[in-house]
N, C-alpha and C positions, 0 to 999 in steps of 0.2 A: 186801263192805266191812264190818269188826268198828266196832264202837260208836264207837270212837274217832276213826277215819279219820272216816268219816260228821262226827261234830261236830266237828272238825276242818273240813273241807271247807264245813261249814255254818257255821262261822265266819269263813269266808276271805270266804264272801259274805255276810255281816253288814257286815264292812268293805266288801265294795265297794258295797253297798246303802246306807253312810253316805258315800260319798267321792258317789255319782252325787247323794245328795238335796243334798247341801250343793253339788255344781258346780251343779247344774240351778236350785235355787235361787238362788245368787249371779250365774251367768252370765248365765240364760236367766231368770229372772223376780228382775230385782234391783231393778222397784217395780211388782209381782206383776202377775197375769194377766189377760185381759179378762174375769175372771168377777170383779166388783166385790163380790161375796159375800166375799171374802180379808179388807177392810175389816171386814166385819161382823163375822168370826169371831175378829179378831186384836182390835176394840174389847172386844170382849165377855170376853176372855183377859183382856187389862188389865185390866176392872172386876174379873174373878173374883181378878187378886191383889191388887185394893185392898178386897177383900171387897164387893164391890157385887153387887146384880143390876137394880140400875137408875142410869140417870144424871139429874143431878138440874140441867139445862143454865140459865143466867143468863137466855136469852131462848128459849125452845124452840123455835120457828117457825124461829127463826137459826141454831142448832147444833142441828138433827137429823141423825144419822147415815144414811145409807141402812140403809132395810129395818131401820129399829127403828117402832117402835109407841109413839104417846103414850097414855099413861093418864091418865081423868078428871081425878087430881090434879098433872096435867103431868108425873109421872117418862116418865122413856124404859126400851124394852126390846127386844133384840134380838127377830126373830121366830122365831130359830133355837135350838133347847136347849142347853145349856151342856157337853154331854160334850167334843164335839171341840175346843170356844173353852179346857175345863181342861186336853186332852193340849199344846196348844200353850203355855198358862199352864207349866205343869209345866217346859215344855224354859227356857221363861222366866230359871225358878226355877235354873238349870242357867247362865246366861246371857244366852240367845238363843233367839228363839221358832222360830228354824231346825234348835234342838237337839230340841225336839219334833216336827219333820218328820225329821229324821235316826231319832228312836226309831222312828216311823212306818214308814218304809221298811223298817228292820232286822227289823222284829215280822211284817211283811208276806213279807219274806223270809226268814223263821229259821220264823216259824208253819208259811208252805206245806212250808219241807223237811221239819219236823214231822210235819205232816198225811201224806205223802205216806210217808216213812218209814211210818209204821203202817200206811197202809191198804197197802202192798207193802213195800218195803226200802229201808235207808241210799242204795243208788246211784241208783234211782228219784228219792228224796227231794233229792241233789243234782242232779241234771238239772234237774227241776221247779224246784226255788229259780233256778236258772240261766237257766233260760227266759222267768222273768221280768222279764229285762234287756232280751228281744227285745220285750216290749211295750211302745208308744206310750204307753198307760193308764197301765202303772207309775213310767215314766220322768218324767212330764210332770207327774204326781198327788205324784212323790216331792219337787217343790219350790214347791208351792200349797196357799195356807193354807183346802184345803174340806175339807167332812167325809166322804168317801167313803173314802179310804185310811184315817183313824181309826176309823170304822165296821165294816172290813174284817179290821181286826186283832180287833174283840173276836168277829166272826162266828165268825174263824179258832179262835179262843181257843172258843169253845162248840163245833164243829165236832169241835174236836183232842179237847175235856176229852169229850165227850157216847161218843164212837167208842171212846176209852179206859176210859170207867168201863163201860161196857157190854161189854168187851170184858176187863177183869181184873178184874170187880165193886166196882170203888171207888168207895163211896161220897163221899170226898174230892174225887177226881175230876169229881163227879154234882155238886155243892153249885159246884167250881169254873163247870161248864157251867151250872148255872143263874144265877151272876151274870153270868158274860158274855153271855149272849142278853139279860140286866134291862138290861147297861149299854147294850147296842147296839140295844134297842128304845128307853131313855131318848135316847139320840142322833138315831136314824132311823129311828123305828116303824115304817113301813111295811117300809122298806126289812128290817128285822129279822127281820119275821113272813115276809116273801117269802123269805129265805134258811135260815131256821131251818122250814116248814112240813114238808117231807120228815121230819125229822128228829120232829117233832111225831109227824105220824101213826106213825110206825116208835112213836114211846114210849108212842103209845095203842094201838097193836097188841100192844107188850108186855104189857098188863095185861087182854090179851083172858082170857076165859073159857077154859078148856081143854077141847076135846070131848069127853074121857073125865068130867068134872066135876071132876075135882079142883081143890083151892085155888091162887089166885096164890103164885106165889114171892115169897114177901114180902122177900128180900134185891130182889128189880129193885122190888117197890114202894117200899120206903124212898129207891131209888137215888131212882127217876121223882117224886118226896114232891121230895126235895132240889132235885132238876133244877126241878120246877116253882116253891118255896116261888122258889129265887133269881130265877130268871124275874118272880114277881109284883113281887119287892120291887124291881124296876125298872121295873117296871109303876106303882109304886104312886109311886115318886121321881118318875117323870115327869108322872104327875097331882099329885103336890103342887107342882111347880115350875110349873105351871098356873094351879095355884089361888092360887099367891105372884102370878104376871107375870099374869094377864086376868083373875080373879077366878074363875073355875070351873074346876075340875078335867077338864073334859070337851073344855072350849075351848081347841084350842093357838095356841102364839102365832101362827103360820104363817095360821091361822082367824082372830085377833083381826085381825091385819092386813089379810087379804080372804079375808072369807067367801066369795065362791064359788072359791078354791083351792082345791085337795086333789085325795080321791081320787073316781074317777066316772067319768060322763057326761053330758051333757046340757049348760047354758049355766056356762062357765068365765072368772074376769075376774079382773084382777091391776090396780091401778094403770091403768084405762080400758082395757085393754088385754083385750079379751073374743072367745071363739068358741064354737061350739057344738060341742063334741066327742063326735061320733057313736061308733058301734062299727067305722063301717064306715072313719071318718078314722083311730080309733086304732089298727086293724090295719095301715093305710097308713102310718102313723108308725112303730110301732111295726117293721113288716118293716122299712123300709129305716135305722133305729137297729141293729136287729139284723144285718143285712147286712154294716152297713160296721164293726159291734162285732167279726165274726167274719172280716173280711176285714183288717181293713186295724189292728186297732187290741189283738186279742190277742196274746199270744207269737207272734211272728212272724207275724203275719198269715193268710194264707190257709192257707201252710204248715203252722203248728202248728195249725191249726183241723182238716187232715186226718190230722195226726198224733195229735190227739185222739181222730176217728173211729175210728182205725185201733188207739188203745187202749182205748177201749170195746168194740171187736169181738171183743179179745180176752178181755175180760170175761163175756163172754156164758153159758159154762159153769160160772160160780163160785157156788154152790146155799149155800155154806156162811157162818158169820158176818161171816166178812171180806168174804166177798162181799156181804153184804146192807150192811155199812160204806160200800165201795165205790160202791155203787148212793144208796145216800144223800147221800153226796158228788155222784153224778151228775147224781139228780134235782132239785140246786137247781139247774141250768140250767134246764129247764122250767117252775120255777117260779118263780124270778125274771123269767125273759120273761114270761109268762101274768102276772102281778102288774101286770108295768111296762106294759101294754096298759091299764090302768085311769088311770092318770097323764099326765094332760095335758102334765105337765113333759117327757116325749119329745115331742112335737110343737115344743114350746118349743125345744128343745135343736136339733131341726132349721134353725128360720129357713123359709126361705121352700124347700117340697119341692121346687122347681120349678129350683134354686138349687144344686148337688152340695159349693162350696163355700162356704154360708151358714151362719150360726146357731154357738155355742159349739162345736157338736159338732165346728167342721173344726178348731178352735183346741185344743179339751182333751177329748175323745173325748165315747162313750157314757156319761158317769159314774157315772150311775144303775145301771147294770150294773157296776158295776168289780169286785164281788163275783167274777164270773164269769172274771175271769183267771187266777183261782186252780184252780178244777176246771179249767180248760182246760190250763195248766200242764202241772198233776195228769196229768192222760192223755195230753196230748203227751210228757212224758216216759216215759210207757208205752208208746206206741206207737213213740219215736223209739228206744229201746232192745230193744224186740221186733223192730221193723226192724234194728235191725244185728246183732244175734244171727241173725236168718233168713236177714239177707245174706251172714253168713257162713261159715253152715251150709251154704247151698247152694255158695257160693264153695267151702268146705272150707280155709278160710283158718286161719291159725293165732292166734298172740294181735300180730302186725304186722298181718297184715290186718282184725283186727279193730280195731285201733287207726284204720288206713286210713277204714276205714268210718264208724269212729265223728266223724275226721278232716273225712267231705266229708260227712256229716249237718251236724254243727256249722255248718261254711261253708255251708252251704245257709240255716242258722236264723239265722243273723250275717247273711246278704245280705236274706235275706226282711227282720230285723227291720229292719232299717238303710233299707230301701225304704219299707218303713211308716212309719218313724219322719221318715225327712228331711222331708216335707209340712208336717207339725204343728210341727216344730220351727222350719223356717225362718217357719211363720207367725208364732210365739211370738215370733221372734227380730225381726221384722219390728213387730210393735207394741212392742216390747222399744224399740227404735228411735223409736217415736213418742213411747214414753213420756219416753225421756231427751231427747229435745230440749223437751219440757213441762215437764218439771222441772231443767231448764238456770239460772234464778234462785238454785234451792235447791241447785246442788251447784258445786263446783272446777271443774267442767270447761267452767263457760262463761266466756264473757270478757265486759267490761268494757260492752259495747253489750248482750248480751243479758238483762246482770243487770240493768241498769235504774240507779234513779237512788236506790238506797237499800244500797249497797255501800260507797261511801266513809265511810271517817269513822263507820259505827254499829257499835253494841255487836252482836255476834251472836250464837245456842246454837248447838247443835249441832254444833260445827264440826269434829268429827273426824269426815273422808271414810273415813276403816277402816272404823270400825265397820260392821256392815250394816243395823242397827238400834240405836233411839234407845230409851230409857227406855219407850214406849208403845208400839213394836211396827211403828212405821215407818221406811222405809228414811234412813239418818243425811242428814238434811240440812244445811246451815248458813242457816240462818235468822236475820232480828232478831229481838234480844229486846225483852223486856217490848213484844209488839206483836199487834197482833191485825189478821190476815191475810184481806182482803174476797175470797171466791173466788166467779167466776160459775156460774151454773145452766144449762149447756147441757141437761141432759136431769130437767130439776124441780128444784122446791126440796128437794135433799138435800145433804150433807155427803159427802164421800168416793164422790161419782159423780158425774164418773168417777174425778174425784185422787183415789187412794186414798190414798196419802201423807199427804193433806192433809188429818190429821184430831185428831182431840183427845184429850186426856190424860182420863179419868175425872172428875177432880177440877176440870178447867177452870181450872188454875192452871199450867202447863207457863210456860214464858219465851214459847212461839208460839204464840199461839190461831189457830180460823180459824173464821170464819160467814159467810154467805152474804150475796153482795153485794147486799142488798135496804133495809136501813135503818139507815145509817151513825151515824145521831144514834142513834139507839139503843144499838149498839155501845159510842158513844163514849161516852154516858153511864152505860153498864150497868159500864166500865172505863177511867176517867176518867185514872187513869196511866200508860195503854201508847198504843204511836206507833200510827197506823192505812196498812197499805199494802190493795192493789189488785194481787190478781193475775190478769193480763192473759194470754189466750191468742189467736194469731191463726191460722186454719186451720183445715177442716174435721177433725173429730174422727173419724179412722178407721183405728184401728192395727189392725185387722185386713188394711189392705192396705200399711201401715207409711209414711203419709201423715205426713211432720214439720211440728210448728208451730213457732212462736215467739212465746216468751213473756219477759217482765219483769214484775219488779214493781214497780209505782208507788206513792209516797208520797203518801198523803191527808192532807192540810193542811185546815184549817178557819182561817176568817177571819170574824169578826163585825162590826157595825157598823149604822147608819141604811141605808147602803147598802150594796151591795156589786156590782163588776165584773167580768165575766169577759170577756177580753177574747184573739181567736181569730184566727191568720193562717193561712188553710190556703189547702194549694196547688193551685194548676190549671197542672197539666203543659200542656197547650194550649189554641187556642184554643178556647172553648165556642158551641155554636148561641146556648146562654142558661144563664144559672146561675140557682135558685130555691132562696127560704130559708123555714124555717115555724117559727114559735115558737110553743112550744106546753106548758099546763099542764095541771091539771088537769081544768080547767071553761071555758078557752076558749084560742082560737089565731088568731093571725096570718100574713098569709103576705107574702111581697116576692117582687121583684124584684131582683136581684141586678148590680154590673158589676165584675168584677175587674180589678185593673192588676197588671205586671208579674210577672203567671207566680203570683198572689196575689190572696186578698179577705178583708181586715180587717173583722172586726167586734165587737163591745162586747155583750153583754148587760148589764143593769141591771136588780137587784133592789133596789125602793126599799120602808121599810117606811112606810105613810101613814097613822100615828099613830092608828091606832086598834087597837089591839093587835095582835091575829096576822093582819093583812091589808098583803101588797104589792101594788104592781104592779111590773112587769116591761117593760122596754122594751128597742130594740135599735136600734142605730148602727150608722152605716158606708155604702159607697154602695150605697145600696138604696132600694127607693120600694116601699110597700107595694101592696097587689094586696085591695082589698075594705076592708072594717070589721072589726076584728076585737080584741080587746082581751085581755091574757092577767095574771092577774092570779092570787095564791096567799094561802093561807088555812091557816095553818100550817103544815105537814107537807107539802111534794110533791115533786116533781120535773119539772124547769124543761127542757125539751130543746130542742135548736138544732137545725138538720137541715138541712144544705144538699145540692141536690145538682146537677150540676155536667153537662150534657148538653153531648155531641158530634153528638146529633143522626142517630148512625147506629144507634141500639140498645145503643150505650154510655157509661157514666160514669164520675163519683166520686161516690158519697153520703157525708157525712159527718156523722157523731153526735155530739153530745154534751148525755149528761146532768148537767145541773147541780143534784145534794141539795139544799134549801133549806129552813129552816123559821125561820117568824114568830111570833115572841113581845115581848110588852110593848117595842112597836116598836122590838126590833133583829133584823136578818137573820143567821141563820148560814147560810153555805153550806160546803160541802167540797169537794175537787178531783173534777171531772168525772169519769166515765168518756166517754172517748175511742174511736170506732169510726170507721170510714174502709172503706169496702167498694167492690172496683173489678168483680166477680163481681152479677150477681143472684141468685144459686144460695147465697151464701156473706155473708149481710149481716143476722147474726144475732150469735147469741154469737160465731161466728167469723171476727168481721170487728175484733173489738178491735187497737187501735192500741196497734202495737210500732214504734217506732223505727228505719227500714235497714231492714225486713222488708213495707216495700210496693214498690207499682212508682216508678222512678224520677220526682219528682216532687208524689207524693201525698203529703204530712205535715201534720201540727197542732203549729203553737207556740201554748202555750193559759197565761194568765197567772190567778192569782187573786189579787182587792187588795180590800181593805175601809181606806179613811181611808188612809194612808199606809203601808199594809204591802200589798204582792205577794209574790205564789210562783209560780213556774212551778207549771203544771198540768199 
């Protein structure tokens, strides 16, 4: 194949490498994946084209992002380096931050034919780019906003430039190959040093002494000078961007955030979440990562893993420069594994061993290794072309037969990848699924019941459903404006976990904020001009098995006054053994006795202020007869909750919640509209029991009223 064909060829799959990132992205993660990391990497794009590297949030506690880091003077900072958050910025810059996964893929596919072409020939080099369409990894990675496929391109890039300058003494070459190992250790040092260390020792072996004495060849020392000086000054970028975000050049962000992350052994903790990681756990991790990396999740799976073999075996007699190229290429399989044994994050990535499909890795591979698709490729194309040349030599076939051959190879690599691939994809496709019935408020495709009570009649952004993304990098929604959107904390107080969606402009001026549903008066005061909603999610949270909720948004009202009523009809589907209610503040509680009439049990809360500045009490109505002594009373700031729940006496109910904000000042009461929960599950009577409208069982609902003096609002 002459030069032309080859790039030619290598362009045909350039395109199809940008048509698969932009379908896999639009189709298959169109409000990204269960790795809640996509948030972080696309915030952090944003700030880099508002020029930032920190966010400087109105209430910090309220608007932290997941997996950013507060500093002493309250800025925020991702914990993650800025390379792969600026290739995504860049496609930004182009549009769309899907134009920088589209560069992504194409560099990933154009580098390997690249690489491949040198270390052997044009036809090698397309096969290899081609193979890796049969991978799960490539496919899955080509429309998710992490840093593994960006990291892979610049490895590819030192790899290609290091083989090359060493190979037609260019030093231009040498200077290319040591910025891209600077930039892809500023990105993902570890991961850098474990793909580039082959290549290392190969370039301190070149500057060995020579047995007869003679002097170095000072043309490869200038090269090895180059290679290194670029190397450092990525070295050096990533300790200054250290020493900007945690204050020491030593400490990375990843550390500032939990010191015992990283690399090792021994006691490992992230956010409470701690093990003891022996050598003997990480080998057991690590094997069955590496197992199902080489089975189920490279070019074609099991298949290209022995078609791999099968071209290294062939390699076996090549003594000569290309050959030691080749072997270099090889060796970072070895050492990326032997690396990734030191990194707790393969255990992580597993979930529970005991579990085959648990934990990230069944959703979006090995990642940590993603590097390794590449040499794998690399020699399955070696081997799947030595095999049809021998098949057809023995055959004695001519160039139809050999076409034949080449014909039921291929079909063999198309069925293998397509086996691999359906698992990961339909699971994608399956939280894909949970996530759009989540995000049913914010987009066209829901109706009138699910959008909630803040659709009619208001101003909205966002509202063109084309686009795939909005000005900051999340998928277009339509949203009210001028408003700031209460989102609850099922798994901690962060922003954008799990909504990733649901997260904030830089600058915290967008038309649609969002902070976490923990202190509304606060909100309200920190942004005294925009309307306040409540977004509501009902349903256990688990799109790994593509479990849908239902959600609405509800509009939070505030009403002020001496007093203030809240006032609740909720339903009892049947009849009850007994219904019991407990009110409850913050420094004391009451409890009753409960009788509902007709299929219902009306009742009233009362926040009165009693004239001495920030102190009420709280009382409550309805037919009920209290149960003890008990007095519930509030002292500025709290929250006032109702809690009825509603026994059939056979192990099952209704509990219903609602919390009512409250806060007392120079004797008048503000309150805001309840959050509303109703849970008929005891498994499920948490965050994910919030009250949506038509999305309980027949029977269960809250009509819930808020009036201060003469003004009500539904709640």
């Amino acid at each position: 194949m002459d030069r032309r064909r080859g790039w030619l060829f290598a362009g045909g799959v350039a395109v199809a490498a940008g048509v698969t990132a932009t379908a896999v992205g639009v189709w298959l993660f169109p409000f990204h994946s269960v790795n809640h990391d996509e948030g972080v990497y696309l915030a952090q794009a944003a700030m880099l084209l508002e020029g930032q590297l920190f966010l400087d949030p109105p209430l910090p506690d309220l608007f932290r992002p997941w997996f950013f880091v507060e500093r002493p003077d309250g800025l925020l900072y991702p914990k993650y380096a800025p390379v792969p958050a600026a290739t995504f910025a860049l496609g930004w810059l182009a549009g769309s931050p899907r134009l920088g996964l589209v560069g992504v893929t194409v560099a990933v596919a154009v580098g390997t034919y690249a690489l491949a072409a040198t270390l052997f020939d044009r036809r090698r080099g397309v096969v290899a780019a081609l193979l890796l369409f049969a991978s799960p990894l490539f496919l899955l990675h080509s429309g998710v906003f992490l840093p593994y496929a960006p990291t892979t391109v610049w490895n590819l890039l030192f790899a290609y430039a290091y083989v090359r300058a060493d190979r037609d003494r260019s030093p231009r070459l040498a200077a290319v190959a040591g910025v891209a190992v600077g930039v892809a250790f500023f990105s993902r040092p570890y991961t850098a040093v474990a793909f580039a260390a082959p290549f290392v020792v190969h370039a301190v072996w070149s500057l060995r002494a020579r047995a007869d004495g003679a002097p170095l060849h000072r043309p490869t020392v200038g090269r090895q000078t180059l290679t290194a000086v670029g190397g450092l000054l990525g070295v050096a970028a990533a300790l200054g961007y250290n020493a900007a975000a945690t204050g020491s050049p030593l400490v990375f962000p990843y550390q500032a955030f939990a010191p015992a992350d990283g690399i090792g052994f021994g006691h490992r903790e992230i956010l409470g979440y701690d093990r003891t990681y022996t050598p003997a756990l990480a080998l057991r991790a690590n094997a069955e990562v590496v197992w199902r990396l080489f089975t189920r999740w490279v070019p074609a799976g099991a298949v290209g893993t022995l078609a791999a073999v099968a071209g290294l075996w062939q390699l076996r007699g090549d003594r000569d420069r290309v050959g030691t190229h080749r072997r270099l290429l090889a060796a970072t399989v070895p050492s990326v594994v032997a690396a990734n044994v030191a990194f707790w994050g393969n255990l992580n990535l597993l979930g529970d061993l005991a579990l085959p499909a648990d934990g990230l890795i069944a959703s979006l591979g090995p990642y940590y290794h993603y590097d390794l698709i590449v040499p794998t490729a690399v020699f399955a194309a070696v081997g799947l072309v030595g095999l049809r040349n021998r098949a057809a030599a023995v055959a004695d076939a001519g160039p139809r037969g050999r076409q034949a051959v080449a014909g039921l190879l291929a079909v063999a690599v198309v069925v293998a990848g397509a086996a691999a691939a359906a698992p990961p994809v339909a699971r994608n496709a399956d939280a894909t699924q949970t996530y759009r019935s989540a995000y049913v408020p914010f987009t066209d495709a829901g109706d009138g019941d699910a959008v909630g009570d803040w659709a009619t009649g208001v101003e909205t952004a966002n509202t063109d459903g084309v686009a795939p993304f909005d000005r900051v990098g999340r998928p277009a929604l339509t949203t009210p404006a001028d408003a700031v959107v209460l989102v609850p904390r099922p798994f901690g107080d962060w922003l954008a976990h799990p909504y990733q969606p649901l997260r904030n402009d830089p600058g915290f001026d967008a038309p649609t904020l969002y902070a976490l549903d923990d202190e509304p008066f606060a909100v309200a005061d920190a942004f005294p001009g925009r309307t306040l909603y409540r977004y509501v999610s009902r349903g256990a949270w688990e799109p790994q098995i593509g479990d849908r909720v239902a959600a609405r948004l509800q509009r939070v009202h505030e009403r002020t006054g001496e007093r203030v009523n809240l006032t609740a009809e909720l339903g009892v589907p049947r009849a009850p053994s007994s219904v019991s209610v407990r009110l409850a503040g913050a420094d004391g509680q009451a409890y009753y006795a409960a009788t509902p009439a007709d299929g219902a049990l009306n009742l009233t809360v009362t926040v009165t202020a009693d004239g001495e500045g920030d102190d009420a009490t709280v009382g409550l109505a309805g037919p009920v007869e209290r149960v003890g002594e008990g007095v519930v009373a509030v002292d500025g700031r709290e929250t006032v909750t109702l809690t009825v729940f509603v026994d059939y006496g056979t192990g099952s109910g209704v509990s219903y919640r609602l919390r009512l904000p409250v806060a007392v000042a120079d004797d008048r009461v503000r309150a805001v509209t309840p959050a509303l929960s109703a849970c008929t599950r005891p498994t499920e009577c948490g965050e994910e029991a919030g009250y949506v409208p038509r999305a309980t069982e027949p029977g269960v609902r809250i009509d819930a009223r808020l009036a201060a003096g003469n003004e009500s609002v539904a709640a």
